[in-house]
N, C-alpha and C positions, 0 to 999 in steps of 0.2 A: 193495418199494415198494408201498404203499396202492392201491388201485386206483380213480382216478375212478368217480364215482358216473354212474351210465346215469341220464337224466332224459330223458324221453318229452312233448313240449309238443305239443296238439292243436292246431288254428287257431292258429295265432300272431298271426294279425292282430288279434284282438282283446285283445293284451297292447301295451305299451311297447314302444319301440324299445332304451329303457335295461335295461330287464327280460330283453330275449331278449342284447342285449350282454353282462348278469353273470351267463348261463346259460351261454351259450358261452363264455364266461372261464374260469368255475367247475368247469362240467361236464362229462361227453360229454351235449352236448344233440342230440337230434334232434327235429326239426321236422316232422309230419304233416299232413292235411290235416284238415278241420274236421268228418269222418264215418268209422269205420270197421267193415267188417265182423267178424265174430265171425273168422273165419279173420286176416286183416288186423290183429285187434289180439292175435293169441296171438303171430304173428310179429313183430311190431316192439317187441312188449312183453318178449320172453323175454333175459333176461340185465338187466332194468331194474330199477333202483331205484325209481323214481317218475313216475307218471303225473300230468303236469298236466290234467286235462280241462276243455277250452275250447268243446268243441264237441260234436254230437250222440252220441257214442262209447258203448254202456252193454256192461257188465259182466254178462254174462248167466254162468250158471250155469256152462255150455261154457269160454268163455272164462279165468272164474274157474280151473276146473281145471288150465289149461296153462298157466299164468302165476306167474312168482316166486309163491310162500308170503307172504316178508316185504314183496311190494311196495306200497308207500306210496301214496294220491291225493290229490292236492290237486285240489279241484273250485273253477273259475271261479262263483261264485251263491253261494245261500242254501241250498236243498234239495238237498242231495246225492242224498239217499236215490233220487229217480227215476230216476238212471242205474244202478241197482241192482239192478232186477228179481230176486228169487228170489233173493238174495245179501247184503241188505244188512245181515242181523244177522247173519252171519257174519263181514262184515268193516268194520262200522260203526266199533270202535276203531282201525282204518286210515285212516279217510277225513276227511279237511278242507277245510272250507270257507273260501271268500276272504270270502264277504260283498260286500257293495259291490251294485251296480243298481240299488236302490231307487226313487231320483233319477227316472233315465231313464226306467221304467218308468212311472211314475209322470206324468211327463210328455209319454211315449209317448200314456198313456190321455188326458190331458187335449187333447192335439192331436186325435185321432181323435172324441172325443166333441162337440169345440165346431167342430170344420169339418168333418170328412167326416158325420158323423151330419148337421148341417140341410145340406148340399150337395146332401146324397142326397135329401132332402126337396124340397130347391128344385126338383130334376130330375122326383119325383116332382108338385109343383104345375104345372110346366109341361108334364106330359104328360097330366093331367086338364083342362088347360086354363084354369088358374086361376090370378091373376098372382101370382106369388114376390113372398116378403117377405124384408126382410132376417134373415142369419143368428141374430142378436142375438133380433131377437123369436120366431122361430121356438124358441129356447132358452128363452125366457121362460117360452113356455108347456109346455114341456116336466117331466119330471120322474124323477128321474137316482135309480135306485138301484145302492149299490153294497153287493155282496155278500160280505162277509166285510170289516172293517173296523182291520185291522191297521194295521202300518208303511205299507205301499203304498196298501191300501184309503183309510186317511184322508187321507194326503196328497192322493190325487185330491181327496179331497171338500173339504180345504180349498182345492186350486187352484180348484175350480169354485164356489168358493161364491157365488152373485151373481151366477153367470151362468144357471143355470137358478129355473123358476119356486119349484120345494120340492128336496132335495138329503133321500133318505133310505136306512137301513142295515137288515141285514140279515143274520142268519150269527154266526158268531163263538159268543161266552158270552153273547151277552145286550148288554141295554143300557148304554151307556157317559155317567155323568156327565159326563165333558169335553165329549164329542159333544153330548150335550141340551145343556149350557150355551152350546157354538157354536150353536145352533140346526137342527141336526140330526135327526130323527127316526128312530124307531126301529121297527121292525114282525116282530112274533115268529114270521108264521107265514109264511113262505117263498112260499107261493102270494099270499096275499095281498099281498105285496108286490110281484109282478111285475105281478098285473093291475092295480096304476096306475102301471108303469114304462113310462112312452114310450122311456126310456132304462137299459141296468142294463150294468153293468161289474164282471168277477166278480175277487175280490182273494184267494179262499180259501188257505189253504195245504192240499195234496194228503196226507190221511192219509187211513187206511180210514173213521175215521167219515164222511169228506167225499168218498169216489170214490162217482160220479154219484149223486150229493145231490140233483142238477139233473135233472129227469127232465121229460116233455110234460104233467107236472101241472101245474109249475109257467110253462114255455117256451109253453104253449099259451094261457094265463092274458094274454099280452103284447096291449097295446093296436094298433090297427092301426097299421102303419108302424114296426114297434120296430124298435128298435136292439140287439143284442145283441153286447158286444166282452167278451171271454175273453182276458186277457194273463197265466192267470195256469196254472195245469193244465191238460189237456183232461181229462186222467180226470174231473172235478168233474163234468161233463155227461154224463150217459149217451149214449154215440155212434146206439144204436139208438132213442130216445127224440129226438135231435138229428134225426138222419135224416126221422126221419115227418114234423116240426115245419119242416124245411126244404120237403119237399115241399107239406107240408098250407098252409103259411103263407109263399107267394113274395113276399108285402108284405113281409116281415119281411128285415133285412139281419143277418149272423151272420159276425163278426169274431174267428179265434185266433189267436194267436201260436206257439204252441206247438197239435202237432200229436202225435195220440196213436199214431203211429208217428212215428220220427225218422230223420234219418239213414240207415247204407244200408238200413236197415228199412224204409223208407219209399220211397226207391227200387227194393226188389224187392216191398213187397207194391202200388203203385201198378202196377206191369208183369206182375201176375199174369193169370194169361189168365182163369181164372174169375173173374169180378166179385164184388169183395167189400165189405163197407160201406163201410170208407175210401174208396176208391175212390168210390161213390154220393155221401157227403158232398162231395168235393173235386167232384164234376161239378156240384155245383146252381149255378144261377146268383147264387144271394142268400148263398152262403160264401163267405169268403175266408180264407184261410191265408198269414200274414204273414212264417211262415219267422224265429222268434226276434230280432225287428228292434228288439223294445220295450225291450229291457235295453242296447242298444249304443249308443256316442257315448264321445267322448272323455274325458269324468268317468268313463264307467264301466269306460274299458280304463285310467285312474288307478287308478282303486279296485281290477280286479283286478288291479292289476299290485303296487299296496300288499302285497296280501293274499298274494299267492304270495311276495312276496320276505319279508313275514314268515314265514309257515309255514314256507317251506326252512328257513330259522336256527334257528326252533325244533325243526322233523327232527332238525339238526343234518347 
């Protein structure tokens, strides 16, 4: 008799209820939590056919070696490749993506950018003593870059359009007809554009020509009171170029979603006894770390829930 296929699901909570029902029908599914150590995923992974990844889990070189040969990923997202570290042209023709988030993300950044950005402001006029204005105008006069202008990127810009004073891009290939024709503007040179960003929201996708791109050339450049929200890589930013720019600039408030250790990575180098940069960035008062919140809601445990029960079928 054939032997059920082993299926490995990270975080569950962020799939269907129907989804983890045709898994456990289907398969021997076992259900993990939403983080696992190198040690932790050689043992729950070994005898597995397929790893769902849901959650902060990466595939480090160690791991890779004790783990099935033929075993299969379906990754929850768009960018596989980041849970790959030092592996992933090795086993890039194994790994697949659901797709799906966009949405969320998308209007993750729109939430954040039109009420927590002038909220913060309001708190900051009425600690200079000066009377708050409504959020609306305080948007007005604002000016919203966002950087890197893709799927995600533009959509932000079309949710926001009209609510701030000018709406301009940066990043990418260059400038985009559609976008000028929205009325959009464009601006080539990277510094440039931050020093008249009251507001910037980074959309890049994480390749080496784009790991920290973002450096205190450009982060330094921001006009007083900026806003800085990253839903998209943290590699994009140089972490040591972040750190000084948090220091140097406590006007400045600096929002990520994504955090450039994850996971139980994250929980062991946060607990290391010698103080290390992560650690520094997470202490300032003007960062915050959102802990992957921007991609989740219930369209997007649809979409990955779509995506994985496609890919098993085509697995076969």
């Amino acid at each position: 008799m054939e032997r059920t296929r082993r299926i490995v699901l990270t975080c569950p909570g962020i799939f269907t209820e129907e989804l983890l029902t045709y898994l456990n029908s289907n398969y021997e599914l076992v259900s993990v939590g939403c983080s696992m150590s190198e040690e932790g995923s050689v043992e729950v992974l070994k005898n597995s056919d397929i790893l769902i990844m849901g959650g902060n889990e990466v595939i480090t070189p160690y791991v890779l070696e004790n783990i099935p040969q033929k075993l299969q990923f379906i990754f929850a997202g768009i960018q596989a490749s980041t849970a790959f570290p030092g592996t992933w042209e090795e086993v890039r023709g194994r790994v697949f993506a659901t797709g799906g988030g966009q949405e969320a993300v998308a209007q993750t950044t729109l939430q954040q950018l039109t009420f927590y950005n002038p909220l913060r402001l309001q708190g900051v006029m009425a600690k200079n003593k000066e009377i708050s204005i409504h959020r609306d105008a305080i948007l007005g006069n604002q000016t919203l870059l966002i950087v890197g202008a893709g799927t995600i990127g533009g959509r932000v810009m079309e949710l926001a359009k009209g609510r701030f004073k000018e709406i301009v891009y940066a990043g990418g290939k260059g400038e985009k007809r559609e976008l000028r024709e929205s009325g959009f503007g464009y601006i080539a040179d990277l510094r440039e554009a931050f020093e008249i960003a009251d507001a910037a929201s980074i959309h890049s996708v994480l390749i080496p020509a784009t790991e920290k791109s973002i450096t205190i050339k450009q982060l330094a450049k921001m006009p007083r009171n900026g806003f800085l929200l990253n839903n998209a890589r943290s590699g994009i930013i140089a972490p040591e170029d972040l750190k000084v720019v948090l220091y140097n600039r406590p006007d400045m408030q600096v929002i990520f979603d994504e955090f450039y250790v994850n996971g139980e990575e994250f929980r062991k180098t946060m607990n290391e006894s010698t103080p290390n940069i992560y650690q520094k960035i997470i202490g300032f008062r003007n960062f915050c770390y959102t802990g992957h919140t921007a991609n989740q809601g219930e369209l997007t445990r649809r979409e990955y829930s779509a995506g994985v029960m496609r890919l098993i079928k085509e697995i076969g």
